[in-house]
PyMOL Python script that loads the backbone (N, CA, C, O; Angstrom):
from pymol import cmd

cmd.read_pdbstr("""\
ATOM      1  N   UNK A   1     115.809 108.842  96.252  1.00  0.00           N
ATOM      2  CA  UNK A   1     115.864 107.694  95.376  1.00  0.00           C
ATOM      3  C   UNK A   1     116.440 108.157  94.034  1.00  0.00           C
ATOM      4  O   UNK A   1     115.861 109.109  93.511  1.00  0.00           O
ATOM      5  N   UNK A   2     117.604 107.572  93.330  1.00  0.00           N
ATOM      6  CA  UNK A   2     118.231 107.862  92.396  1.00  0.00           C
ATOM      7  C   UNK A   2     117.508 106.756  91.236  1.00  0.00           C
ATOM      8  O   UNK A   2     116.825 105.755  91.449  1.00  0.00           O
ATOM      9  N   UNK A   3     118.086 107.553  89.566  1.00  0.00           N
ATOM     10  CA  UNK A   3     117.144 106.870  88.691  1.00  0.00           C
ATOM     11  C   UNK A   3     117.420 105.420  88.349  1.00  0.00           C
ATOM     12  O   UNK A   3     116.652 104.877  87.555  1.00  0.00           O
ATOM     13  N   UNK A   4     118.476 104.700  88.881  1.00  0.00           N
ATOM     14  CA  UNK A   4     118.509 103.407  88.993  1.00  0.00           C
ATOM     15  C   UNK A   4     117.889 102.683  89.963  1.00  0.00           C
ATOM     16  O   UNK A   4     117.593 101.501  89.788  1.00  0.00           O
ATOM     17  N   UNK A   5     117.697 103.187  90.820  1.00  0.00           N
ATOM     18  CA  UNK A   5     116.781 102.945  91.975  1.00  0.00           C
ATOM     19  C   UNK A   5     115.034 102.743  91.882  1.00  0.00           C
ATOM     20  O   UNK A   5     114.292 101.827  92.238  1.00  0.00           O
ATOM     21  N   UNK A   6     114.835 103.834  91.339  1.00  0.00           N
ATOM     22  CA  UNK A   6     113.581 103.546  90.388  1.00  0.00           C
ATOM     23  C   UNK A   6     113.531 102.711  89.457  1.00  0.00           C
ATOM     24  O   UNK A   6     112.655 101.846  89.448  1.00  0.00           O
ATOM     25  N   UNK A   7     114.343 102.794  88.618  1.00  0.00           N
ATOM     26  CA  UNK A   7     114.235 101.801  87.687  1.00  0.00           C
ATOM     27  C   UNK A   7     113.674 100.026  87.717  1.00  0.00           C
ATOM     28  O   UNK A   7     112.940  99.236  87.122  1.00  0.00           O
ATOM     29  N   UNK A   8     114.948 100.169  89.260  1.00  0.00           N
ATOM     30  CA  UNK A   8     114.685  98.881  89.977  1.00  0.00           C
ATOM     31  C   UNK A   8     113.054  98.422  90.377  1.00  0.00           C
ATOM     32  O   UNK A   8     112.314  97.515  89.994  1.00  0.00           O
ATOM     33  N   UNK A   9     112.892  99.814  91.580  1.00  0.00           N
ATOM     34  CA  UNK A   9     111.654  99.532  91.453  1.00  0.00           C
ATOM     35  C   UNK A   9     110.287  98.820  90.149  1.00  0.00           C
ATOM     36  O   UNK A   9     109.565  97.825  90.096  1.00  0.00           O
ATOM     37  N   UNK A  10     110.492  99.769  89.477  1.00  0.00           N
ATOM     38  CA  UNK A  10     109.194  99.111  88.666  1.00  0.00           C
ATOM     39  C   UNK A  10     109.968  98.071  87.363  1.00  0.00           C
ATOM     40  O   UNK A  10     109.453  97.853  86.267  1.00  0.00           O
ATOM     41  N   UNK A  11     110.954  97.678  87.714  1.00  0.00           N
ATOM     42  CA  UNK A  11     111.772  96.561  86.539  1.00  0.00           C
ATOM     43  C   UNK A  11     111.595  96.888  85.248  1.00  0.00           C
ATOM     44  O   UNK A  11     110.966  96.333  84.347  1.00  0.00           O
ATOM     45  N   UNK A  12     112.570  98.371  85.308  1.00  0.00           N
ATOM     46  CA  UNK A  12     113.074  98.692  83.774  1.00  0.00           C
ATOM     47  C   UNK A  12     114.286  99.251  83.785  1.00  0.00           C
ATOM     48  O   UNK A  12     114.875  99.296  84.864  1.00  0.00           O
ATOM     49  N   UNK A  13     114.874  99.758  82.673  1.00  0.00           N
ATOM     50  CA  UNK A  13     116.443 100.213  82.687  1.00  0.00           C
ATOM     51  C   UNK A  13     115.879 101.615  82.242  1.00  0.00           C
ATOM     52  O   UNK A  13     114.797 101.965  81.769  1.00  0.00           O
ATOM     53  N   UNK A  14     117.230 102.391  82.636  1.00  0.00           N
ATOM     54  CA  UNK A  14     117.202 103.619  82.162  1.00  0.00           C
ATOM     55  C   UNK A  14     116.885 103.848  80.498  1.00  0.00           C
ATOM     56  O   UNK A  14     116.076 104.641  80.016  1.00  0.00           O
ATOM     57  N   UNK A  15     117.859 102.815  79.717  1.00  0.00           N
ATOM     58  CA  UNK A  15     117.554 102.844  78.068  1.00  0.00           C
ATOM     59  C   UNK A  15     116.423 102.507  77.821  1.00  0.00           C
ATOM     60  O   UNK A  15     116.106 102.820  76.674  1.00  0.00           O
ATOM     61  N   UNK A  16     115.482 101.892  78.501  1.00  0.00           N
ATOM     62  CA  UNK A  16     114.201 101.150  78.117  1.00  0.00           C
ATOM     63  C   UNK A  16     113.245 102.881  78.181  1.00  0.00           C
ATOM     64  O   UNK A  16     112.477 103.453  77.408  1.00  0.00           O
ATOM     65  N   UNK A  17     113.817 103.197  79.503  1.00  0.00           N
ATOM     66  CA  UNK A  17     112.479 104.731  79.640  1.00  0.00           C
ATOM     67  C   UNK A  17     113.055 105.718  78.820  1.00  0.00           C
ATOM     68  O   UNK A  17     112.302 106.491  78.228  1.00  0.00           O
ATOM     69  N   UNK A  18     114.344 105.816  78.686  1.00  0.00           N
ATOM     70  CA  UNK A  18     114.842 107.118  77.581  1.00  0.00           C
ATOM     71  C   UNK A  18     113.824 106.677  75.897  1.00  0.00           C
ATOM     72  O   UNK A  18     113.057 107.396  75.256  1.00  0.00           O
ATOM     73  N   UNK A  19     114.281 105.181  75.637  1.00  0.00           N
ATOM     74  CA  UNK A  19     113.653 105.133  74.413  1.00  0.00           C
ATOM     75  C   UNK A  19     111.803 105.109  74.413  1.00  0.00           C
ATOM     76  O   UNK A  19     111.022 105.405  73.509  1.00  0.00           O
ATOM     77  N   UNK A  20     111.569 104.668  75.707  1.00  0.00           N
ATOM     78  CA  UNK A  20     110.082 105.106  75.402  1.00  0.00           C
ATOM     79  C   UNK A  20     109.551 106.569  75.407  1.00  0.00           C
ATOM     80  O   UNK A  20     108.483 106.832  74.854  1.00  0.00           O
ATOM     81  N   UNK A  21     110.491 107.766  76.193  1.00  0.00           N
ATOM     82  CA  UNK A  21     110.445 108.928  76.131  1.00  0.00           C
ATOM     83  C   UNK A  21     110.484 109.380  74.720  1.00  0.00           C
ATOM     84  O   UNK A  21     109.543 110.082  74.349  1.00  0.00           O
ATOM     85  N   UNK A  22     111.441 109.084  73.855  1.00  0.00           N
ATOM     86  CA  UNK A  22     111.420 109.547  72.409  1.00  0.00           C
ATOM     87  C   UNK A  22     110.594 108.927  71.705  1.00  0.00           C
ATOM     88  O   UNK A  22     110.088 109.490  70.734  1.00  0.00           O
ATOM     89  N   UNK A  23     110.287 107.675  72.028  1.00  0.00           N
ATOM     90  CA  UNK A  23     109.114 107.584  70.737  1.00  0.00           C
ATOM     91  C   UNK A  23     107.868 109.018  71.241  1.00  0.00           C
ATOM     92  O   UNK A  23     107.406 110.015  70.687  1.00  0.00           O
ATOM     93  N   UNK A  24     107.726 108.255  72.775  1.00  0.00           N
ATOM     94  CA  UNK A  24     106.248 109.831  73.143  1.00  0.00           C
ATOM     95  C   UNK A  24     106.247 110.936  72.765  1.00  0.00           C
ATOM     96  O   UNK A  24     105.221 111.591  72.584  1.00  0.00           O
ATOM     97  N   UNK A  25     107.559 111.396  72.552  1.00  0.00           N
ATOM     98  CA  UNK A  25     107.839 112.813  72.557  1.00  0.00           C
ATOM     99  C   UNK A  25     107.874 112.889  71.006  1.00  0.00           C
ATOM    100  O   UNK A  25     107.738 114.005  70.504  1.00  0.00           O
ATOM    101  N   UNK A  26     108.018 111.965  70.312  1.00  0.00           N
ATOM    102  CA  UNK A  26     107.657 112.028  68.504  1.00  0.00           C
ATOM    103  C   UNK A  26     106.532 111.119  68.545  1.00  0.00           C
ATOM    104  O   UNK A  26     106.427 110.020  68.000  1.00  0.00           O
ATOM    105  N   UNK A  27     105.707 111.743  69.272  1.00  0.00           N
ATOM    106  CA  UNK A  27     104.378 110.826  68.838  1.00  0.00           C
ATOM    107  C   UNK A  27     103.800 109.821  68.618  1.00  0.00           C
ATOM    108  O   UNK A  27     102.627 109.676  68.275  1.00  0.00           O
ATOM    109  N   UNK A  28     104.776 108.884  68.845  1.00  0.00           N
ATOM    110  CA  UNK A  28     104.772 107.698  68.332  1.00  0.00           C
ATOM    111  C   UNK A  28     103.897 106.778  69.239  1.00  0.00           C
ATOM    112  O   UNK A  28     104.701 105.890  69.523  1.00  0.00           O
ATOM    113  N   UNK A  29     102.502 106.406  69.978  1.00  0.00           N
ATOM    114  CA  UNK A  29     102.103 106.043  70.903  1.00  0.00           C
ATOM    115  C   UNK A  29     102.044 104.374  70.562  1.00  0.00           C
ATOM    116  O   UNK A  29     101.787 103.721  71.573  1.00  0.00           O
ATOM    117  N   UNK A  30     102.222 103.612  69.403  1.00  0.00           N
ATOM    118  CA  UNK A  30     102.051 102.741  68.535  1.00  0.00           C
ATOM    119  C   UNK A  30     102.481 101.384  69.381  1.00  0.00           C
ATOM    120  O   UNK A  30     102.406 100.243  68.924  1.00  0.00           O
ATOM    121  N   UNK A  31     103.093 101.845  71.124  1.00  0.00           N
ATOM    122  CA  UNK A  31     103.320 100.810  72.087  1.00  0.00           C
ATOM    123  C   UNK A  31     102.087 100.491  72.987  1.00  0.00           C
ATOM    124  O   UNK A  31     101.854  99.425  73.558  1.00  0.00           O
ATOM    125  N   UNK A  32     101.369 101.602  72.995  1.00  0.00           N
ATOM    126  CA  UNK A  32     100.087 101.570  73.757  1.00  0.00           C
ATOM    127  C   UNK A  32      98.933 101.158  73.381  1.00  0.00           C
ATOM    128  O   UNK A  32      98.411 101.837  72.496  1.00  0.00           O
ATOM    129  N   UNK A  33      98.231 100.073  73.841  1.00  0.00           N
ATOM    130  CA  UNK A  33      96.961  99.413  73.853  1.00  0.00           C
ATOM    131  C   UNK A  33      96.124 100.072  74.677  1.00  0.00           C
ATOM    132  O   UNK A  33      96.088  99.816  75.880  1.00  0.00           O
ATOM    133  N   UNK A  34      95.114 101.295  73.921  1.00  0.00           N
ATOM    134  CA  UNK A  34      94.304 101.940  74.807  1.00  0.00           C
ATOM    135  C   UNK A  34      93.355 101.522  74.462  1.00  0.00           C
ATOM    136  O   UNK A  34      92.629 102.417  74.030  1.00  0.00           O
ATOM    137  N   UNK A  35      92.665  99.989  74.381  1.00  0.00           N
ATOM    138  CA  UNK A  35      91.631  99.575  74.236  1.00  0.00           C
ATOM    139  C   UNK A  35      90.606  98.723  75.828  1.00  0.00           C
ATOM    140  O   UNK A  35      89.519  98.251  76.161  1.00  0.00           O
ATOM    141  N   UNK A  36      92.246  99.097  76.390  1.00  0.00           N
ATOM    142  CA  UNK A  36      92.018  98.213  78.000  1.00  0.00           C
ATOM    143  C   UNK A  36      92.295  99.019  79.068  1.00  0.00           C
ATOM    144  O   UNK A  36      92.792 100.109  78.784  1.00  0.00           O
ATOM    145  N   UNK A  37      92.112  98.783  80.182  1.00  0.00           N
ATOM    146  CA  UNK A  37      92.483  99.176  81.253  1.00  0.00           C
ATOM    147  C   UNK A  37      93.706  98.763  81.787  1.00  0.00           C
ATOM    148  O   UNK A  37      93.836  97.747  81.105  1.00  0.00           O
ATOM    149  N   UNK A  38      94.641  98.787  82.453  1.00  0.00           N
ATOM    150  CA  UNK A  38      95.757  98.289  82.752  1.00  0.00           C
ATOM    151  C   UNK A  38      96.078  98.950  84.600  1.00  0.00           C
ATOM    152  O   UNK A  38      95.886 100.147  84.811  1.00  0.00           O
ATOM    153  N   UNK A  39      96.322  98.473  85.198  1.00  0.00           N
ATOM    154  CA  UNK A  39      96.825  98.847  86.199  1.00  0.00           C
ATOM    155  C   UNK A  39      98.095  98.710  86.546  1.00  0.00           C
ATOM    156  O   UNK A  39      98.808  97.832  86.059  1.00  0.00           O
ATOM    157  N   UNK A  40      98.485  99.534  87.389  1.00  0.00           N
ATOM    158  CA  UNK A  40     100.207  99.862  87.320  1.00  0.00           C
ATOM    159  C   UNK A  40     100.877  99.217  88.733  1.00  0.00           C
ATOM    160  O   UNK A  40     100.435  98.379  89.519  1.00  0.00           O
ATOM    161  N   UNK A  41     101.789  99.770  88.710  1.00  0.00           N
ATOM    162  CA  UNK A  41     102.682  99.067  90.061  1.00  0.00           C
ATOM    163  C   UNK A  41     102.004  98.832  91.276  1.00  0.00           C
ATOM    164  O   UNK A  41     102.842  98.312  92.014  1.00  0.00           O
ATOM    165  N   UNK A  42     100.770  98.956  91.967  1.00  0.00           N
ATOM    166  CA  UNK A  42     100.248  98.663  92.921  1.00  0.00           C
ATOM    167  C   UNK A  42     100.057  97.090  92.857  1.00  0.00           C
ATOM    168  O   UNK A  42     100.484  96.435  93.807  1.00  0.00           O
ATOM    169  N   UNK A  43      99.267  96.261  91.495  1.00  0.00           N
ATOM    170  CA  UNK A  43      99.262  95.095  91.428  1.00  0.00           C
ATOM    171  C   UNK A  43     100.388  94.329  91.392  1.00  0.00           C
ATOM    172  O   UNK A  43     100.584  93.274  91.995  1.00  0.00           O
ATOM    173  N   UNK A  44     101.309  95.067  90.459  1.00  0.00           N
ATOM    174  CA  UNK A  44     102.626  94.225  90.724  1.00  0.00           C
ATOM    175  C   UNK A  44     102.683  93.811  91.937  1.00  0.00           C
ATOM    176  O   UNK A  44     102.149  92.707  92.045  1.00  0.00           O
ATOM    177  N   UNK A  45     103.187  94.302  93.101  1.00  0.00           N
ATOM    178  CA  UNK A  45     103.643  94.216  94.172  1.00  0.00           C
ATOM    179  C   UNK A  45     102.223  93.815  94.953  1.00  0.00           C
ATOM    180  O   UNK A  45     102.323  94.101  96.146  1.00  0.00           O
ATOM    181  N   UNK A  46     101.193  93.353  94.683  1.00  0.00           N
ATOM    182  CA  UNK A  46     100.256  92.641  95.266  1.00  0.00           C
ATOM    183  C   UNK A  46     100.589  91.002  95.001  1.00  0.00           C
ATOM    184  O   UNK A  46     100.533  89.915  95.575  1.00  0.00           O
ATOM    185  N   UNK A  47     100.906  91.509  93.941  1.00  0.00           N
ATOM    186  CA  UNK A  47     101.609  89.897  93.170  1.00  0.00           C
ATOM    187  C   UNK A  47     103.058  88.961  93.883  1.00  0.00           C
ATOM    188  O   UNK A  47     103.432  87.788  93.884  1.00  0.00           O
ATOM    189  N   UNK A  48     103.610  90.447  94.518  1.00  0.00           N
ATOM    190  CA  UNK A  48     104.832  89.604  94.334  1.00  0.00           C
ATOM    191  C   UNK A  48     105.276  90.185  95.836  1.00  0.00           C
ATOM    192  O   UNK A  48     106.380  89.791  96.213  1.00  0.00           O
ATOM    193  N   UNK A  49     104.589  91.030  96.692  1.00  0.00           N
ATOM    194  CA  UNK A  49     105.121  90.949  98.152  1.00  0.00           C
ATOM    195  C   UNK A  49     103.648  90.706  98.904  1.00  0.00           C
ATOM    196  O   UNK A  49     102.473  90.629  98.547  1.00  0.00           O
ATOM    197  N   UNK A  50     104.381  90.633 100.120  1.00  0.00           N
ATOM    198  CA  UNK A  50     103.303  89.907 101.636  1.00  0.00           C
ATOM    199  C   UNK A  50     102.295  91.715 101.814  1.00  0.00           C
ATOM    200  O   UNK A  50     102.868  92.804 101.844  1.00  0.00           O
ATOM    201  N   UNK A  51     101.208  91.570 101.875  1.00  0.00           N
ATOM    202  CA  UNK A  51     100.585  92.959 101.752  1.00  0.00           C
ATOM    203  C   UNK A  51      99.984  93.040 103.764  1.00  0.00           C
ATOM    204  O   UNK A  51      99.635  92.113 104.494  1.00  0.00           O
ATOM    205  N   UNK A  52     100.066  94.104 103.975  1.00  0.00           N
ATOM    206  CA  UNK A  52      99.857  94.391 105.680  1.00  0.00           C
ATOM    207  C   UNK A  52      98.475  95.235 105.365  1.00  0.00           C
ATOM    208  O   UNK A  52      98.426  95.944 104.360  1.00  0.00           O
ATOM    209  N   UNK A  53      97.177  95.114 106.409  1.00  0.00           N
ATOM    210  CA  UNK A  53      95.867  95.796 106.501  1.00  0.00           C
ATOM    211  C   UNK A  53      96.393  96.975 107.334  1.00  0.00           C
ATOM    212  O   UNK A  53      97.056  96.799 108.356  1.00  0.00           O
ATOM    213  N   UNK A  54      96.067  98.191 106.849  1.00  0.00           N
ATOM    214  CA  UNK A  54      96.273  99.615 108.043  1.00  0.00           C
ATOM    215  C   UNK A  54      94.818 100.007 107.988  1.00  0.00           C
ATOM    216  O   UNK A  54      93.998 100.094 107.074  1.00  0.00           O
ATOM    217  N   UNK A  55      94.791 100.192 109.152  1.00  0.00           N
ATOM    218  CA  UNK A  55      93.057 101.366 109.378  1.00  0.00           C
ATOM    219  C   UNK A  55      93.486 102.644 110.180  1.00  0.00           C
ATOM    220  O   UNK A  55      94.070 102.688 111.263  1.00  0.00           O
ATOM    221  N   UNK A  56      93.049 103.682 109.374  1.00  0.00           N
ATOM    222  CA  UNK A  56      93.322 104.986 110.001  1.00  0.00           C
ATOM    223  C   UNK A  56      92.410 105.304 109.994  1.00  0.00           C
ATOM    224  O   UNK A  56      91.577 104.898 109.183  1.00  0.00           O
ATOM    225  N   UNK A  57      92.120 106.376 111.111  1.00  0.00           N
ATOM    226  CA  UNK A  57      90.826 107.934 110.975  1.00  0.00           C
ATOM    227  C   UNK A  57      91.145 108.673 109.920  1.00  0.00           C
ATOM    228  O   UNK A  57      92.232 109.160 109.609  1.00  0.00           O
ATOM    229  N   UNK A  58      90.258 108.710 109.468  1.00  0.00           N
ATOM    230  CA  UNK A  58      90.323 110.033 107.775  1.00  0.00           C
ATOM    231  C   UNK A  58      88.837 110.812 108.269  1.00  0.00           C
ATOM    232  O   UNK A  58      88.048 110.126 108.918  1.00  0.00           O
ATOM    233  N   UNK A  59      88.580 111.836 108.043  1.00  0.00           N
ATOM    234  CA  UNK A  59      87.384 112.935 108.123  1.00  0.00           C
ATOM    235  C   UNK A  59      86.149 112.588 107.126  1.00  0.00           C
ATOM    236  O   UNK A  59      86.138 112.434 105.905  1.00  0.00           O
ATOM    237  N   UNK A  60      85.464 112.545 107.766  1.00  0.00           N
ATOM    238  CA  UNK A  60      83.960 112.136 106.706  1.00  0.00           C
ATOM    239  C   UNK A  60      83.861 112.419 105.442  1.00  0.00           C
ATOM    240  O   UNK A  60      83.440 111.795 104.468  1.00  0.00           O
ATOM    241  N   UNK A  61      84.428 113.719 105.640  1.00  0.00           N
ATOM    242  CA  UNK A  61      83.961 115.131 103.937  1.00  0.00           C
ATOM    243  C   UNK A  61      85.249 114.074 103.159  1.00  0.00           C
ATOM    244  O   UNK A  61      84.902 113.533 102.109  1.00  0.00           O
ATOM    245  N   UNK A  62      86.622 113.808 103.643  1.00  0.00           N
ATOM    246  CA  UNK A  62      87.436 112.916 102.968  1.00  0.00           C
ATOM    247  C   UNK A  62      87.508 111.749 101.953  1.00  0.00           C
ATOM    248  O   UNK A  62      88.111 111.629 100.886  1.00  0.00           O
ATOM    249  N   UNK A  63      86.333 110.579 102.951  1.00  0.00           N
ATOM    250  CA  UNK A  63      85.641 109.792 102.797  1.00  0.00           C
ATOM    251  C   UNK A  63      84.765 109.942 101.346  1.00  0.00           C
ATOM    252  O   UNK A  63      84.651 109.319 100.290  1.00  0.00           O
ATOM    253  N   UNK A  64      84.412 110.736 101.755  1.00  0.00           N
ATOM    254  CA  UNK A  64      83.018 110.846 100.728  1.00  0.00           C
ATOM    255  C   UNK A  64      83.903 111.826  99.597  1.00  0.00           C
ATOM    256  O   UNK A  64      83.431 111.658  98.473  1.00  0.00           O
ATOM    257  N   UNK A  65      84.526 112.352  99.601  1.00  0.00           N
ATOM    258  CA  UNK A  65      85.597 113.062  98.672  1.00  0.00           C
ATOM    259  C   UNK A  65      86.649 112.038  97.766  1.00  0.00           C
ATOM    260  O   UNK A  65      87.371 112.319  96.809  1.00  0.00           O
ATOM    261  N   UNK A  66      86.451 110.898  98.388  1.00  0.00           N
ATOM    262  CA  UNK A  66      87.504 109.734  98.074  1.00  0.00           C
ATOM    263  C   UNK A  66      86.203 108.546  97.123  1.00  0.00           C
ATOM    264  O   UNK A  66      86.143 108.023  96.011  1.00  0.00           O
ATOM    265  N   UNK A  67      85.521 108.578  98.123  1.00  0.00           N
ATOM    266  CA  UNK A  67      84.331 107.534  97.035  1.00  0.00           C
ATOM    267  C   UNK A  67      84.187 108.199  95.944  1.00  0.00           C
ATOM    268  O   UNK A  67      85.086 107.852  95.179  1.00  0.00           O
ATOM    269  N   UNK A  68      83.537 108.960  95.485  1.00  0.00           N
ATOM    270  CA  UNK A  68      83.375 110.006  94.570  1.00  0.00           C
ATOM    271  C   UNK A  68      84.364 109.873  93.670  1.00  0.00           C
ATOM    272  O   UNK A  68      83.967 109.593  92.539  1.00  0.00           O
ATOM    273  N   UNK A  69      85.774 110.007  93.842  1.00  0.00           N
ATOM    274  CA  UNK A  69      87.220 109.792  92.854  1.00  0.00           C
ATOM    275  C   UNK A  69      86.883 108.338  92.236  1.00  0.00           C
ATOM    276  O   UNK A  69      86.747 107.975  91.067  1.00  0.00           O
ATOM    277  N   UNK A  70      86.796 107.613  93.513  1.00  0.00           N
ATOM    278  CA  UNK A  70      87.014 105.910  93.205  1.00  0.00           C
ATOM    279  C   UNK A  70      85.890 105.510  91.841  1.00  0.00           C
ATOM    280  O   UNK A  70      86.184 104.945  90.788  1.00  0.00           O
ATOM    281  N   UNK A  71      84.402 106.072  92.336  1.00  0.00           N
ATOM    282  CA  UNK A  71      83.826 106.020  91.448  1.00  0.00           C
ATOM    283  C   UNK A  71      83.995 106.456  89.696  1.00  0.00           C
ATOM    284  O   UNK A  71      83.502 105.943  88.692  1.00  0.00           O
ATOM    285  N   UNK A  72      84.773 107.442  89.852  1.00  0.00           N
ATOM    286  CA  UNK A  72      84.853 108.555  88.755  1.00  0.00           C
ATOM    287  C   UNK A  72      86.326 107.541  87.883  1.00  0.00           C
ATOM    288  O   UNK A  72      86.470 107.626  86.663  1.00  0.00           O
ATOM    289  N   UNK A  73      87.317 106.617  88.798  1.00  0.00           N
ATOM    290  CA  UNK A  73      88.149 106.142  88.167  1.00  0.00           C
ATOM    291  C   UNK A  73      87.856 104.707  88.116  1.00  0.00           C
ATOM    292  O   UNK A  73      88.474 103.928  87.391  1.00  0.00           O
ATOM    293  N   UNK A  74      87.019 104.417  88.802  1.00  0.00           N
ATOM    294  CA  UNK A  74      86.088 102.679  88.495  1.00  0.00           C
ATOM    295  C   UNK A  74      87.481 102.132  89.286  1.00  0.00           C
ATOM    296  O   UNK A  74      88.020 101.091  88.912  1.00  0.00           O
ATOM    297  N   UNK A  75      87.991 102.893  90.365  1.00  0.00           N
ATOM    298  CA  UNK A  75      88.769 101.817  91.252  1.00  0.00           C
ATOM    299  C   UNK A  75      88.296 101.718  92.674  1.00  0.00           C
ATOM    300  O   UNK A  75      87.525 102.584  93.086  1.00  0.00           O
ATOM    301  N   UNK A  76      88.690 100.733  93.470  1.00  0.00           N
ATOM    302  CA  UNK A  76      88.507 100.516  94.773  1.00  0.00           C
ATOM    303  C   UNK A  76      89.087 101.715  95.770  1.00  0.00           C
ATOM    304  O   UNK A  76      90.008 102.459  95.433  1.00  0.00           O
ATOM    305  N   UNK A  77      88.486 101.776  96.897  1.00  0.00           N
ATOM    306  CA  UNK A  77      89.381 102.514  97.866  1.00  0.00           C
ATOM    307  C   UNK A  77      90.663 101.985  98.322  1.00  0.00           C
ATOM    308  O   UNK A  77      91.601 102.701  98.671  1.00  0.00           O
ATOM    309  N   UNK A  78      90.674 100.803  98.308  1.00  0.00           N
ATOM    310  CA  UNK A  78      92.181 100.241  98.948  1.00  0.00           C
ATOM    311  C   UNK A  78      93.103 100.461  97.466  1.00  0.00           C
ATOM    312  O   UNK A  78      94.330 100.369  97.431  1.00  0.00           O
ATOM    313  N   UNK A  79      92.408 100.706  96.517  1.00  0.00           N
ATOM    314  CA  UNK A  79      93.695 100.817  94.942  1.00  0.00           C
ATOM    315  C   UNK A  79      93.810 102.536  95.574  1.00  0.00           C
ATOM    316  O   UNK A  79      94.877 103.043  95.922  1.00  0.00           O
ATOM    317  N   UNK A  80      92.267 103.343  95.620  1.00  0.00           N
ATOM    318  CA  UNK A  80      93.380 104.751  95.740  1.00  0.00           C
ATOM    319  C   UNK A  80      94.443 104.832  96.583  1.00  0.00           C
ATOM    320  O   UNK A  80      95.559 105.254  96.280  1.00  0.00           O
ATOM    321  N   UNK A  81      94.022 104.342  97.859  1.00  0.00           N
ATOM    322  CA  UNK A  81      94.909 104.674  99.161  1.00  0.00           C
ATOM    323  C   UNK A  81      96.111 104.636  98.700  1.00  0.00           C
ATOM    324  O   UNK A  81      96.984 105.501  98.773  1.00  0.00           O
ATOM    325  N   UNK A  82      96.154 102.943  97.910  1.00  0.00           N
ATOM    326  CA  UNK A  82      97.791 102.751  97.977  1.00  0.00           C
ATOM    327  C   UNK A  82      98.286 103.380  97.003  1.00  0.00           C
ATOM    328  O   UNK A  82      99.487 103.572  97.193  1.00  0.00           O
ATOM    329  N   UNK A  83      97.729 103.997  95.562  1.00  0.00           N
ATOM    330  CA  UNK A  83      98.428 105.096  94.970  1.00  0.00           C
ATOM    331  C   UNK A  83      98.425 106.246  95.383  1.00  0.00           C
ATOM    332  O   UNK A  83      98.953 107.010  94.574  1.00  0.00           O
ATOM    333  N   UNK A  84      97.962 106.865  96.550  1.00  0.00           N
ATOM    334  CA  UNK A  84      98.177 107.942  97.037  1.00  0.00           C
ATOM    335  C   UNK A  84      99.901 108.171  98.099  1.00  0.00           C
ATOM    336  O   UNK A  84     100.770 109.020  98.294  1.00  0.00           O
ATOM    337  N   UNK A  85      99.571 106.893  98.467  1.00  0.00           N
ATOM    338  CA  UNK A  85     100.835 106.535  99.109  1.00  0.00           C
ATOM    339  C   UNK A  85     101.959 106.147  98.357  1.00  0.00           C
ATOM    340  O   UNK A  85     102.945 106.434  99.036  1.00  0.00           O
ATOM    341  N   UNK A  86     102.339 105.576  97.168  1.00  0.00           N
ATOM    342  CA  UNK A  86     102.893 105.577  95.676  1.00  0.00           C
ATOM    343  C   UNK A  86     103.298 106.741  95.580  1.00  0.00           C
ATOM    344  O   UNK A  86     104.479 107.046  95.750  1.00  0.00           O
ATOM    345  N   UNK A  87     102.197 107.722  95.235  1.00  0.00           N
ATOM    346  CA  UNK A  87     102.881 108.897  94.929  1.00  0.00           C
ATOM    347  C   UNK A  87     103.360 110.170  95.699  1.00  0.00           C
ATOM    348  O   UNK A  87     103.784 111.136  95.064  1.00  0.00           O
ATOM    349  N   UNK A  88     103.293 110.176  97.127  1.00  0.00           N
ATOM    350  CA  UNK A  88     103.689 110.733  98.340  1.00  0.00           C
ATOM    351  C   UNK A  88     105.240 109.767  98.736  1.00  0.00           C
ATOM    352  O   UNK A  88     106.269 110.286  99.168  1.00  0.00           O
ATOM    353  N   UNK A  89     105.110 108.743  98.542  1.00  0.00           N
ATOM    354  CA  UNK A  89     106.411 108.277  98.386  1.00  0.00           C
ATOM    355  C   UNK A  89     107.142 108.189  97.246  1.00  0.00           C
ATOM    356  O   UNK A  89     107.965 107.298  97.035  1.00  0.00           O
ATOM    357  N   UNK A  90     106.922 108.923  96.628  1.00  0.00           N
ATOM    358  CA  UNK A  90     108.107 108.774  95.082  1.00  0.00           C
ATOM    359  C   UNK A  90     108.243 110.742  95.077  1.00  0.00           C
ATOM    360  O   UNK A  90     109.202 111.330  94.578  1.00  0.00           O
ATOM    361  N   UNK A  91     107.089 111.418  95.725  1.00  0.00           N
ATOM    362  CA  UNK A  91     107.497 112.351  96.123  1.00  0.00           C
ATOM    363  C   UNK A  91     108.392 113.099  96.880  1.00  0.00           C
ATOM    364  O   UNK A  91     108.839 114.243  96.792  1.00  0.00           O
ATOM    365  N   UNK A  92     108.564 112.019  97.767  1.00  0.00           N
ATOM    366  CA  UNK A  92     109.251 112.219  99.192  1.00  0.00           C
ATOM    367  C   UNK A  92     111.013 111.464  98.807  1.00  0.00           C
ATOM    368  O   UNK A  92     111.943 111.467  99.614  1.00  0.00           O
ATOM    369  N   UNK A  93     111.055 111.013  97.711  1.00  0.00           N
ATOM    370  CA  UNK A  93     112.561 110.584  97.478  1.00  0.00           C
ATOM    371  C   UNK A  93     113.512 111.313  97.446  1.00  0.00           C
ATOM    372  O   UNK A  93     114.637 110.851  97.256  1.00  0.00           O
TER     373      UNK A  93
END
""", "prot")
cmd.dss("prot")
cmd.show_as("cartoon", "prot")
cmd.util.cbc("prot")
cmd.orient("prot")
C-alpha cells in the first residue's frame, strides 16, 4: 500500500499528515483534545461499511491475555480484534 493509498484510506492528504508531523515534531500538540477519548478508524468504517461476524478458536491463556488488555484499555474485545487486524494489515502492505 503506497502513501496515497493510505491516505485514502483514513480520508486525509499527504499535506494534511506532513503538516501535522511538523507541528508534533515542534511540539506543538495545540490540535489535540486530550480531555476525551476518541476512537480511530475502526468506528469509521463501522459507520460507513456492511460489518461481517467471524468466530475463530484462540487458546484460553489468549483469551484471558486479551480480557486483561481490553480491561486495561476500557475497550471491547470485538474493538481489540479488529485493531489487531488494522495493524497486521497495514503491516502486511
Amino acid at each position: 500500500m503506497n502513501d496515497r493509498e493510505l491516505c485514502e484510506l483514513f480520508g486525509t492528504t499527504i499535506e494534511d499528515v506532513e503538516r501535522g508531523v511538523a507541528k508534533v515534531e515542534s511540539g506543538d500538540y495545540s490540535d489535540f483534545d486530550f480531555s476525551k477519548v476518541t476512537m480511530g478508524r475502526p468506528f469509521i468504517t463501522m459507520e460507513k461499511e456492511k460489518m461481517e461476524t467471524i468466530s475463530i478458536p484462540v487458546p484460553k491463556s489468549r483469551v484471558a491475555a486479551m480480557r486483561e488488555a481490553t480491561e486495561r484499555l476500557g475497550i471491547s474485545r470485538s474493538e481489540f480484534v479488529r485493531r489487531a487486524i488494522e495493524h497486521e494489515l497495514l503491516a502486511t502492505a
